[in-house]
C-alpha positions in Angstrom: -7.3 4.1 -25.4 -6.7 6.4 -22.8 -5.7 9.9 -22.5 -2.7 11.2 -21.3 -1.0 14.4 -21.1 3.4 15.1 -20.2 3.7 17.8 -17.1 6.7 19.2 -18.5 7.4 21.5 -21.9 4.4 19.8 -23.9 1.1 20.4 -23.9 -0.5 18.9 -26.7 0.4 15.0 -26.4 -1.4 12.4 -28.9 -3.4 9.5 -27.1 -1.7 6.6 -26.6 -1.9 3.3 -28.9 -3.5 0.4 -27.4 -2.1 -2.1 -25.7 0.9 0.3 -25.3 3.5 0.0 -22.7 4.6 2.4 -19.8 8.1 1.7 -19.0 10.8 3.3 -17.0 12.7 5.6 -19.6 9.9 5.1 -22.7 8.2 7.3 -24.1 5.7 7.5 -21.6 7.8 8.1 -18.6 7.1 11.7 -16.8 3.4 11.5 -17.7 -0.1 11.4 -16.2 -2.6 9.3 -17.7 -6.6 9.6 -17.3 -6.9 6.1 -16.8 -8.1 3.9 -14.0 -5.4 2.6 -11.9 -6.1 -1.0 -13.0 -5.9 -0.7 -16.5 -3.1 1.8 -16.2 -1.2 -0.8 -14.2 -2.1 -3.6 -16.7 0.1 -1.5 -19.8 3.3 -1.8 -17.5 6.0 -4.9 -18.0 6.4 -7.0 -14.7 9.2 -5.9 -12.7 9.6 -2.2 -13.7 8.4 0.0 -10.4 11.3 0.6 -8.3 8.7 2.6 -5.7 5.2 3.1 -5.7 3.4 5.9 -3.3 0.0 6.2 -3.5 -3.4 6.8 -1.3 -6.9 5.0 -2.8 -10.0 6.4 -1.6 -11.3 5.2 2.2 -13.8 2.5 2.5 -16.8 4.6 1.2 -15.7 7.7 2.5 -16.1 9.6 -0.5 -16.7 8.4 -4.0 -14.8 10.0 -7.2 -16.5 10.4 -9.9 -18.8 7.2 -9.7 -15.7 5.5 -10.1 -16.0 1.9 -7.4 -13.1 0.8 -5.4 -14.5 -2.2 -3.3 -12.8 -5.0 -2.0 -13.0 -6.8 -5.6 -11.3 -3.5 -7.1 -8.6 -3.6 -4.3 -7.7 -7.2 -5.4 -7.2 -6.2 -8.5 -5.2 -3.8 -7.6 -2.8 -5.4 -5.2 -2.5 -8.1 -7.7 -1.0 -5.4 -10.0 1.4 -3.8 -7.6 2.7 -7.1 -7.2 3.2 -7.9 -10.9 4.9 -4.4 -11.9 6.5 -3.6 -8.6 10.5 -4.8 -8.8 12.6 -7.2 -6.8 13.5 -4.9 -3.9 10.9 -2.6 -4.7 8.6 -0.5 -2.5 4.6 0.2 -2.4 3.9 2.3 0.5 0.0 2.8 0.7 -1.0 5.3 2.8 -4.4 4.6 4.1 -7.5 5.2 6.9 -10.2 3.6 8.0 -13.9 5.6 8.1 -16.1 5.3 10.8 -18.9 3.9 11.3 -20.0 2.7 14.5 -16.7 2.1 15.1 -13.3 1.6 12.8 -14.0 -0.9 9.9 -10.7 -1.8 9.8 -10.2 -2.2 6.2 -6.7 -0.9 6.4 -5.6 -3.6 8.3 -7.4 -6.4 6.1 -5.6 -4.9 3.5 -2.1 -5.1 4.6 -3.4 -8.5 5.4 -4.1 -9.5 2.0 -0.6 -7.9 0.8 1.2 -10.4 2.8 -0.9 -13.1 1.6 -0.1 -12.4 -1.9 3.9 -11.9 -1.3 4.5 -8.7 0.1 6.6 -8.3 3.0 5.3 -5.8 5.7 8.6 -4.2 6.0 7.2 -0.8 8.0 4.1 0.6 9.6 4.3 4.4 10.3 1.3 6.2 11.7 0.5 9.6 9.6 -0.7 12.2 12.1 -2.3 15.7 10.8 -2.6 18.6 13.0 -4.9 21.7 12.3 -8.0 20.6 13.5 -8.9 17.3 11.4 -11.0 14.2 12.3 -11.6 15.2 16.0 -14.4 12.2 17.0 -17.6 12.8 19.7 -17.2 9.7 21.7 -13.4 9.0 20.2 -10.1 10.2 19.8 -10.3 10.5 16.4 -8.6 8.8 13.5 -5.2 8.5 11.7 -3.8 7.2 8.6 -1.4 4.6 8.2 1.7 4.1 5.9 2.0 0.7 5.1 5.2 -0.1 3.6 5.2 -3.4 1.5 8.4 -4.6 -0.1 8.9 -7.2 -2.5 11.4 -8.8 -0.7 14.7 -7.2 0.9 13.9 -3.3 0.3 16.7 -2.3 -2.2 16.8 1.2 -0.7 16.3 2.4 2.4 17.3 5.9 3.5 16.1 6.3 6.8 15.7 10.1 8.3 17.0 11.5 11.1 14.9 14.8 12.5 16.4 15.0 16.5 19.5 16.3 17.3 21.1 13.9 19.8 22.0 14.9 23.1 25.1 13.0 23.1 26.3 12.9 19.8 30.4 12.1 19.3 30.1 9.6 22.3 31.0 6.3 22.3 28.6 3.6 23.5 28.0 0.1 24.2 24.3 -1.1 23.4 22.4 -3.9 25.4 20.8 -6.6 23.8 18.0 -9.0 25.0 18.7 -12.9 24.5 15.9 -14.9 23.7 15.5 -16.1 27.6 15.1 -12.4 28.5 18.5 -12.1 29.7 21.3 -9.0 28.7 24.3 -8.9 26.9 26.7 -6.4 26.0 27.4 -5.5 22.3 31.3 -6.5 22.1 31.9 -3.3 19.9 31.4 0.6 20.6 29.9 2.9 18.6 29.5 6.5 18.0 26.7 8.7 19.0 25.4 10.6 15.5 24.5 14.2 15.5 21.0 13.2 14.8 18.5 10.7 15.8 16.4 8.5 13.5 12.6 10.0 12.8 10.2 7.9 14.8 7.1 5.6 13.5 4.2 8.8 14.1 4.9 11.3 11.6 3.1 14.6 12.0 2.2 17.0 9.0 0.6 20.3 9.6 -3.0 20.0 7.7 -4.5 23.0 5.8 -3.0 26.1 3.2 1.1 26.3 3.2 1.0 22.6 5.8 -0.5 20.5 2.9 0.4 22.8 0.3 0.7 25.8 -0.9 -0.9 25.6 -4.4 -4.0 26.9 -3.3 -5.9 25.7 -6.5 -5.5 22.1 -5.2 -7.9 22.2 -2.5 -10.5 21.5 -5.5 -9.3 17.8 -4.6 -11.0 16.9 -1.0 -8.4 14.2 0.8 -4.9 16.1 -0.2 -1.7 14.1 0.8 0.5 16.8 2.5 3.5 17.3 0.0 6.4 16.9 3.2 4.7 13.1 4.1 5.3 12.5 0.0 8.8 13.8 0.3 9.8 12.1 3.3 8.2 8.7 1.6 9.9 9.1 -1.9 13.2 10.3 -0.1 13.4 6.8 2.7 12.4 4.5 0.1 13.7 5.0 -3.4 16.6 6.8 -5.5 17.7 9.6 -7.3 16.3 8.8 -11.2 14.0 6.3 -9.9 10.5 6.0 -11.5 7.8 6.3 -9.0 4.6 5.3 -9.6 1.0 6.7 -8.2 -2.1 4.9 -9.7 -4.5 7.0 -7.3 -3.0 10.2 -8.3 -5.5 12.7 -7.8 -4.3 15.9 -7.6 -0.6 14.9 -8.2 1.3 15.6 -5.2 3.4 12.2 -5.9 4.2 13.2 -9.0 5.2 16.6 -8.3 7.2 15.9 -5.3 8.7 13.0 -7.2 10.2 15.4 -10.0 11.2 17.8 -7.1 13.6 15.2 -5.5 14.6 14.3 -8.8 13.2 11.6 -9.9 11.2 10.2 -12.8 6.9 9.7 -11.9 4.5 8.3 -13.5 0.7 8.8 -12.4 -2.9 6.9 -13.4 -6.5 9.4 -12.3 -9.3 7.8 -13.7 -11.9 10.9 -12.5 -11.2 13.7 -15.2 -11.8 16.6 -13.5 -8.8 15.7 -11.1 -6.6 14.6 -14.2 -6.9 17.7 -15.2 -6.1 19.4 -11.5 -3.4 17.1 -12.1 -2.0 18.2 -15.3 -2.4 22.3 -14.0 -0.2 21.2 -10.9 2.2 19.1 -12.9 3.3 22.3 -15.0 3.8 24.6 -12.0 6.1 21.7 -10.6 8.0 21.6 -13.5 8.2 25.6 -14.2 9.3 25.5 -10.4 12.0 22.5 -10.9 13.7 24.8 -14.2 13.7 27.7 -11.3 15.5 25.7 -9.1 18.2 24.4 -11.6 19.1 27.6 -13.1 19.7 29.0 -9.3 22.0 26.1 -9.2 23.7 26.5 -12.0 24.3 30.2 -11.7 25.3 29.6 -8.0 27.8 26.6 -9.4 
């Protein structure tokens, strides 16, 4: 059995029975679960995540809790995604390499092995921080990347667009390179929009009010800044969609999940940040009520 606690008006919520299943619009949908992201995974019917979000811990970076995620772990874990995750759906697993002597490159033998086992590599976005984080001696640093896996054509794709355009309401003919490096001119015009699509290197300002500004979350070491959940949950899924985390940690997928209106459902296997989890879940929800009755006394 596992334990498992709602974010929203309950507090006291009964464990649940084995062997039970987690399914989008159950019973157990809107919760976070103190379990390990395997066996959370293993409860859930194939074919019910629309969108997964999720960031596992870094080569050897840091360890939770004594709780192991080496390459055997990872295996399991990509062999899940692929089971629950829905024709169409999403997994975007934002992730780093540490160094040591040099990048290890895990991240990349990981999106690797996701091909291998079915997923399509639909996107790789870079996740920059500023503030001040992971400056190197004798190197530039590091990065994280997004790796955005589908499981076949995405079924949503909601692309941003952050630039205004300097030439937006024009009309304009594009140029497209043949195969035998030659040009050719679209046959049909289009229109310049008012904004331009977001690039592949998205930046996110690193520290108290860039990551967030629930101060008690810092407890949790390797924070994923709320904005780079947002602008994941927003490009890849839907209004009402369930999306998963089974690496929740503190709960920013969750909680910025719920904010753009959509169901979440979250696996933490190390207690301490369950429970961080659970704390931050009820804020999110008090602030979500907030929200809705300023909307409906401004409707």
């Amino acid at each position: 059995m596992f334990e498992s606690d709602v974010s929203g008006v309950a507090t006291n919520v009964p464990e649940a029975p084995p062997g039970a299943a987690i399914v989008e619009g159950g019973e157990f949908t809107d919760r976070i679960c103190c379990v390990d992201a395997v066996s959370g995974m293993e409860m859930l019917p194939d074919g019910c995540v629309p969108m997964t979000l999720t960031s596992p811990p870094y080569d050897g970076h840091r360890v939770y809790g004594g709780h192991r995620f080496d390459h055997e772990t990872f295996g399991r874990v990509a062999r899940e995604l692929w089971r629950v995750t829905m024709p169409g759906g999403v997994v975007v697993w934002v992730v780093a390499d540490e160094i040591r002597g040099g990048h290890t490159g895990t991240s990349f033998r990981q999106a690797l092995h996701f091909q291998e086992i079915g997923f399509r590599l639909h996107d790789i976005l870079v996740m920059a921080r500023t503030g001040g984080r992971w400056f190197g001696v004798n190197h530039y640093g590091k990065v994280e990347y997004a790796f955005v896996l589908s499981k076949g054509r995405p079924r949503s794709v909601h692309l941003l667009r952050d630039r205004p355009n300097k030439h937006a309401g024009k009309l304009y003919q594009y140029r497209a390179r043949r195969r035998d490096g030659g040009q050719r001119m679209s046959p049909r015009f289009k229109t310049v929009p008012a904004m331009g699509l977001k690039g592949p290197v998205w930046e996110y300002l690193a520290g108290f009010g860039g990551t967030t500004r629930d101060r008690y979350a810092f407890e949790h070491p390797a924070l994923m800044p709320e904005a780079m959940a947002t602008d994941h949950i927003v490009s890849w899924s839907r209004p009402g969609d369930l999306i998963l985390d089974p690496f929740l940690g503190s709960g920013t997928t969750a909680k910025m999940a719920l904010l753009n209106h959509r169901h979440y459902l979250g696996f933490e296997a190390h207690r301490p940040y369950y429970r961080l989890a659970v704390r931050r879940m009820r804020d999110a929800h008090a602030e979500y009520r907030r929200r809705l009755d300023a909307w409906l006394a401004g409707a």
